[in-house]
N, C-alpha and C positions, 0 to 999 in steps of 0.2 A: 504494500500500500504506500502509496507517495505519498511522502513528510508534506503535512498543509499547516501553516500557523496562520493562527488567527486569535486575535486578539477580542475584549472584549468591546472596546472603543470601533474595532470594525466590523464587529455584527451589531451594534447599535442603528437604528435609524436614525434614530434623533442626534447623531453625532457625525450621521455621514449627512444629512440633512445641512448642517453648517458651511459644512468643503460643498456642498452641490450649491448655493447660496453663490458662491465665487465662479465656480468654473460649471455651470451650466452648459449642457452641449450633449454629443454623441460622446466623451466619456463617461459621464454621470449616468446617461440613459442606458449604454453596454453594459456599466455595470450591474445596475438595476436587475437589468436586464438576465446577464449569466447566475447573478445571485439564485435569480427566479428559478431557472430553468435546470439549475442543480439542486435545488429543494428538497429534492428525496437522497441527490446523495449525500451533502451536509447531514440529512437526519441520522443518515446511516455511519455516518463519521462521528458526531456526537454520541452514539450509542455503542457503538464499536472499542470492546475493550483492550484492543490493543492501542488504541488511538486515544487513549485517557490521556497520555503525559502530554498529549500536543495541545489539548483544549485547555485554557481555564475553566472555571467552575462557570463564572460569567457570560462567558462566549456558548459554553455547552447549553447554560439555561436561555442563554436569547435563540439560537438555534430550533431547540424544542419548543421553544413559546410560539402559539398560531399568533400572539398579540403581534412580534415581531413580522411574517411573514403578511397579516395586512397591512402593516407600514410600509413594507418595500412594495407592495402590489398599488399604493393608495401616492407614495412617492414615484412610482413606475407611469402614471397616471398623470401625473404633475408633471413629469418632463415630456410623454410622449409627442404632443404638439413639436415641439423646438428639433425634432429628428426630422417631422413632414419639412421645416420651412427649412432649416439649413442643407436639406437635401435637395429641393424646389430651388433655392438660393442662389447658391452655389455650383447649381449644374451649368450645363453647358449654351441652355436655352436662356435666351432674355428674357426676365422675373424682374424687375426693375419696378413695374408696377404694383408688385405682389407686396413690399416691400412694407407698405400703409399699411395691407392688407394683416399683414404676419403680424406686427405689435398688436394692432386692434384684436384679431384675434385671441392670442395670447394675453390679452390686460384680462379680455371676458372668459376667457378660461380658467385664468388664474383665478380670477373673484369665486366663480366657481368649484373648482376642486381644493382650493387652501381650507376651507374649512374642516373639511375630511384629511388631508393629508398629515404626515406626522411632524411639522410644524411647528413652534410654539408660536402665540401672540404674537413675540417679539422679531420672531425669523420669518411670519407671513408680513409684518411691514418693512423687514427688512429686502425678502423679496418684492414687492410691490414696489420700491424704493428703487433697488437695482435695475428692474424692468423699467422702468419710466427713464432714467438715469441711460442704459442704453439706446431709447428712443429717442432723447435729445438728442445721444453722440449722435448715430446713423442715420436720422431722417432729413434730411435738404431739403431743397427748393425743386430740384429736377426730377426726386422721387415725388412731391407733391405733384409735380406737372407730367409726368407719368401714370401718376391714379387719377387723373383727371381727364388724360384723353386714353383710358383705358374704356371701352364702352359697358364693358365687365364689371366694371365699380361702381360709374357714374357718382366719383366724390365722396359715396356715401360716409365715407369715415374721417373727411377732409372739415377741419373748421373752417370757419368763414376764412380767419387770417392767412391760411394757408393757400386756400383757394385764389384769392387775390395775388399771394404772392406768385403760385403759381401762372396765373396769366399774364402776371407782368412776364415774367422768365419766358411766356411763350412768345408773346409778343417781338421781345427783344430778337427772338432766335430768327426772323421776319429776313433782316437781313443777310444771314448766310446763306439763303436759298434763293434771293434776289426776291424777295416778295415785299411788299408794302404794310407795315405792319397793322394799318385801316382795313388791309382785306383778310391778314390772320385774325386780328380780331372780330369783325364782323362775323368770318366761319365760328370762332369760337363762341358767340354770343348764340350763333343757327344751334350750334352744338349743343350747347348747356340747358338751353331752349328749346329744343325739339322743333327748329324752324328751318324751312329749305328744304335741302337733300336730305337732313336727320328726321324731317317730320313723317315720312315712310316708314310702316309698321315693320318691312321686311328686311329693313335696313338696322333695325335693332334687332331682329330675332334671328338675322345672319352671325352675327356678333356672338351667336350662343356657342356657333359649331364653327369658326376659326379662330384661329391666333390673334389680338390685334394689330399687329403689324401687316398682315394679311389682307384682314376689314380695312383698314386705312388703302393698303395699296390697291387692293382690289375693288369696295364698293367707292369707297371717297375719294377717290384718284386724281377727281377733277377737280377738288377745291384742294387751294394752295395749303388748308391747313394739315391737309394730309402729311408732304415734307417734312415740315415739322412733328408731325404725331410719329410719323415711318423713326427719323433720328432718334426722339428721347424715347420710343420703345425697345426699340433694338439696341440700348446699354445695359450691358451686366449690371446684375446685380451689386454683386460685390467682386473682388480681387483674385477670387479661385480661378475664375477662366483664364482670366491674364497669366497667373502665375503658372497654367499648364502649358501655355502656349511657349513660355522662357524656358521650361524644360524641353520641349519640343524642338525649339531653335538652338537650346545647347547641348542639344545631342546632334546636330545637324552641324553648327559653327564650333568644331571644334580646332586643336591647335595643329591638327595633320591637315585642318580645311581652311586654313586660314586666311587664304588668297581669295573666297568667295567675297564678291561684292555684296551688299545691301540689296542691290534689288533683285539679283537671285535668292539670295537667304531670305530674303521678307517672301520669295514667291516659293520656295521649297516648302516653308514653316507654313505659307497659305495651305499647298498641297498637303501636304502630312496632317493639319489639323484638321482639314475636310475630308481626308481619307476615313479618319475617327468617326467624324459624324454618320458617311456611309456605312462602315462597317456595322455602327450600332442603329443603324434606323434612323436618325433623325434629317433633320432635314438642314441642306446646307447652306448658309447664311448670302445674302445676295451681294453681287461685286457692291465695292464701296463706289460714290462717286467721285469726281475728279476731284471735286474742292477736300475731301474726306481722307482721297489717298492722298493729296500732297503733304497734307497735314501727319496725315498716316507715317510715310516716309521720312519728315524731317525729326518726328518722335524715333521712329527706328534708327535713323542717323545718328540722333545724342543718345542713345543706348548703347549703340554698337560701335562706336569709334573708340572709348576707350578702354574696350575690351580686347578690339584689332589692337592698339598698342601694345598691353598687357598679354597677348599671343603670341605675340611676333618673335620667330626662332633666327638661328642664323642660318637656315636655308634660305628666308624670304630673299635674303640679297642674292642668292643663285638664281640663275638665270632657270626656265624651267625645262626638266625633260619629257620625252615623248610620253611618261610614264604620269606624269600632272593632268589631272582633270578640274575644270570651275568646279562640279558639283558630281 
């Protein structure tokens, strides 16, 4: 039988409850999680007399206690939301909009399950506290203007202050698409209003069964404020994609490939991250436009230049042989 210690402090709930308070996420929820799903063997460990010396008296009696096992079931409960969003989040699809959505729901879940969970008082306003506390950090102006022209949401979790501030943000975005910011607003006002093109019943209940970014392109196509909806939809969520694709390009730009230029490397790292998409189903993201890649390429260029420095061997000054490939 494999040596397991366990303390009394780590079969407490109310003690792992504190560390879950901090670090909330998919390892609190694993935990949870494996705790659960070994139930019977821990019983069998705790009762198992050759496994006496490894248990305290403590840890053997939380084990045996049902009290303890509806804490972890009732705490298992409490995080499972935060597994759905940081999975939705952080994938590889734009969730940008989802973003309002995920606090809002997690405040009304929380209000809900903290009374049941194994909590005290003090650590259900403590999380209540935390959760608000990350929604100031991560919520912006672009995720507001994102739940706004999601047709999916329709604001509903948006305060007035936010809403506003959002349509200033849309407004402004008028001129990188060469449009007049009187006619993004005017769409916007059709928009919010159910006036125009939005005042069609099948125009909202298309909205049910595509992507927005889609809706946008495909039914609104013809008003300017689509440009703008198509941009702030199609921005990640958060930093996960970005930082797959820098794995991606530095297994591509390495120091035997050093001589690749930028704009093969940016179009290999294109290839390879849409081969991913293929392979797993999804669907592959649309060429950027001109004003988007030049932008695109001059970000790539202060990435990659002093990294080409920091590569560069003493081959590079050899002239190259038959045997040198770009890519």
């Amino acid at each position: 039988m494999p040596c397991c210690h366990f303390s009394a402090r780590q079969c407490s709930a109310h003690s792992h409850s504190r560390c879950l308070l901090q670090h909330v996420g998919d390892p609190a929820l694993l935990v949870c999680i494996r705790v659960l799903a070994n139930k019977l063997g821990l019983k069998r460990l705790a009762i198992d007399e050759d496994a006496q010396v490894l248990l305290a008296t403590a840890t053997k009696t939380a084990i045996l206690n049902d009290v303890f096992w509806d804490e972890v079931v009732n705490l298992l409960e409490l995080l499972r939301p935060f597994l759905k969003w940081i999975t939705m989040l952080e994938g590889d699809s734009p969730a940008i909009s989802s973003t309002v959505e995920a606090f809002a729901e997690l405040k009304l879940h929380f209000s809900a399950t903290l009374p049941t969970s194994p909590l005290t008082k003090k650590q259900e306003q403590q999380a209540l506290a935390v959760l608000e506390d990350r929604k100031e950090f991560c919520l912006k102006t672009v995720h507001f203007a994102a739940n706004l022209l999601d047709p999916r949401f329709a604001e509903r979790y948006l305060p007035e202050e936010a809403v506003v501030d959002a349509c200033e943000y849309i407004c402004k975005m008028a001129s990188r698409h060469h449009e007049s910011e009187s006619d993004i607003l005017a769409d916007l006002a059709n928009y919010r209003g159910k006036g125009g093109l939005w005042s069609k019943d099948f125009v909202w209940k298309s909205a049910e069964h595509v992507a927005p970014v889609i809706w946008w392109q495909g039914i609104c196509s013809s008003r300017p404020l689509s440009k703008v909806a198509v941009e702030v939809l199609s921005l990640p969520a958060t930093s996960a994609a970005c930082e797959r694709s820098f794995s991606t390009y530095g297994n591509i730009h390495t120091a035997k490939r050093n001589r690749l230029g930028n704009e093969t490397a940016m179009k290999l790292v294109f290839i390879a991250q849409n081969l991913k998409f293929c392979a797993t189903g999804q669907s592959v993201p649309e060429a950027k436009s001109e004003c988007d890649r030049e932008d695109m390429e001059e970000d790539f260029d202060e990435e990659t230049n002093g990294s080409d420095e920091d590569e560069m061997t003493d081959q590079d000054s050899m002239p190259p042989n038959e045997t040198d490939v770009d890519c």
